[in-house]
C-alpha positions as CSV (number, residue, x, y, z in Angstrom):
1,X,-9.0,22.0,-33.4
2,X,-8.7,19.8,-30.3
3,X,-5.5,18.0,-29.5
4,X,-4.8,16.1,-26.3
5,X,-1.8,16.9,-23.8
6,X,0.1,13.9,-22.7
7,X,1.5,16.0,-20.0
8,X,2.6,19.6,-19.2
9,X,5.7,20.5,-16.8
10,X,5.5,23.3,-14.6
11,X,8.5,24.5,-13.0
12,X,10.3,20.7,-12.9
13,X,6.8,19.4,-12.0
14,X,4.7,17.1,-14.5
15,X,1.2,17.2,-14.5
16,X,-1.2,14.8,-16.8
17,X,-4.2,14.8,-16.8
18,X,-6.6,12.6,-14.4
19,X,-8.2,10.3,-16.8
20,X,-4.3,8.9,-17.6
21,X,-4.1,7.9,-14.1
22,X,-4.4,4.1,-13.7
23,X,-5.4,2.4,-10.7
24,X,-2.6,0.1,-9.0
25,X,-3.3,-3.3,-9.3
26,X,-1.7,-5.6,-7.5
27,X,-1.8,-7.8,-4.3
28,X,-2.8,-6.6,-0.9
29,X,-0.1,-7.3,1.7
30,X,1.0,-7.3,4.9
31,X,4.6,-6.4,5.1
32,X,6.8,-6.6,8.0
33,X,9.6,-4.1,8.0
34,X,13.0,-4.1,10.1
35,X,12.7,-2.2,13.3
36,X,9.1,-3.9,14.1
37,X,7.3,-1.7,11.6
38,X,4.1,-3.7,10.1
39,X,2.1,-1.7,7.2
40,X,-0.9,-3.0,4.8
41,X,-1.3,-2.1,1.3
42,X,-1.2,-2.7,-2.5
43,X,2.3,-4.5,-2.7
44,X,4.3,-3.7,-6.0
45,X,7.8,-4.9,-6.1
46,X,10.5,-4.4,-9.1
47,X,13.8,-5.7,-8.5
48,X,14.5,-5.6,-5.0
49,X,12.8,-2.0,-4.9
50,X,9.2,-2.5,-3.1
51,X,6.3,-0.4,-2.8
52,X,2.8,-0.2,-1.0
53,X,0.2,1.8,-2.4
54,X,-2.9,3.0,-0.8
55,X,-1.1,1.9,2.4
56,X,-1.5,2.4,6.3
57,X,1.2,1.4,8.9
58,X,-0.5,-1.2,11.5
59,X,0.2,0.9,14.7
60,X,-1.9,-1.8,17.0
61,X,-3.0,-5.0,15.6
62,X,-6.0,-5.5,17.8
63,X,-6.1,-9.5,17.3
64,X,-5.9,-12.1,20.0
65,X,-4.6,-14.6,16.9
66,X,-1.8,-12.2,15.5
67,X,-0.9,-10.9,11.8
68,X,-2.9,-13.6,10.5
69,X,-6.4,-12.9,11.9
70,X,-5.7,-9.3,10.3
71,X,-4.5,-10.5,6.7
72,X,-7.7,-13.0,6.7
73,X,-10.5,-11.2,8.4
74,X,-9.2,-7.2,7.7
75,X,-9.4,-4.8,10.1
76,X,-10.9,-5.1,13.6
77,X,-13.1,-3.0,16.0
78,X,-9.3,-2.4,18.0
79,X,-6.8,-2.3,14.8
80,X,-5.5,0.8,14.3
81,X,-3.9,1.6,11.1
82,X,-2.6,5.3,10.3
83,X,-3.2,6.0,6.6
84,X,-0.2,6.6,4.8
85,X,-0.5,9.6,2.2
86,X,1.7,8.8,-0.5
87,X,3.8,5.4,-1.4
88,X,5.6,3.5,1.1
89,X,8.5,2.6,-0.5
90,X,11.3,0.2,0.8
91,X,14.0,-1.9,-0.2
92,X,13.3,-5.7,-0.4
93,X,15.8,-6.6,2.0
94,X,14.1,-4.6,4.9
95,X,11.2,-6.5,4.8
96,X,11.2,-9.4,7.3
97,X,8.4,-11.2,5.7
98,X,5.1,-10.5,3.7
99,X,1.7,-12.3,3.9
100,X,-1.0,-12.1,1.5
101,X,-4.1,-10.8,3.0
102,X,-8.3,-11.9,1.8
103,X,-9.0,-9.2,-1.0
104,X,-11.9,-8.7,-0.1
105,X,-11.7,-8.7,3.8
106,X,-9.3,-5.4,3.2
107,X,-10.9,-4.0,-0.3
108,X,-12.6,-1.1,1.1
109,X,-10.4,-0.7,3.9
110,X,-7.3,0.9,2.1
């Protein structure tokens, strides 16, 4: 007799298993916090409660034309991005502004 677990809670913790897992879909984004913080990723946003998957803050942009190069072109030989392990999370009304980056300038770069 074979019968799938949902999920299995371990000490407060749930676990399920890896095939449940789906991948984020979703925009990729530049977002622009308060405080001069820039960050890349898969943008989710509910409400005013905002998330970046997959995501890296932009410590040096590395461009000599600004956000924009990045968001159209992806990284460059002197961008550097510090992966973020885990979700960014932030509330929509820290974020200065957003723009939407070339899928597939950033697709393998997250």
């Amino acid at each position: 007799m074979n019968k799938r677990v949902d999920s299995l809670v371990i000490e407060g913790v749930e676990y399920v298993p890896a095939d449940s897992i789906k991948e984020i879909e979703g925009d990729i984004k530049i977002v622009v916090l308060q405080r001069g913080w820039s960050a890349v990723g898969i943008y989710e946003r509910k409400g005013s409660d905002c998330k970046l998957h997959n995501a890296s803050i932009i410590r040096r942009w590395g461009t000599s034309e600004g956000l924009g190069e990045l968001a159209l072109n992806g990284p460059l030989k002197e961008t550097k991005l510090d992966k973020c392990h885990g979700v960014v999370e932030f509330n929509n009304l820290t974020s200065v502004l957003t723009i939407a980056c070339k899928e597939e300038s950033w697709k393998n770069k997250l």
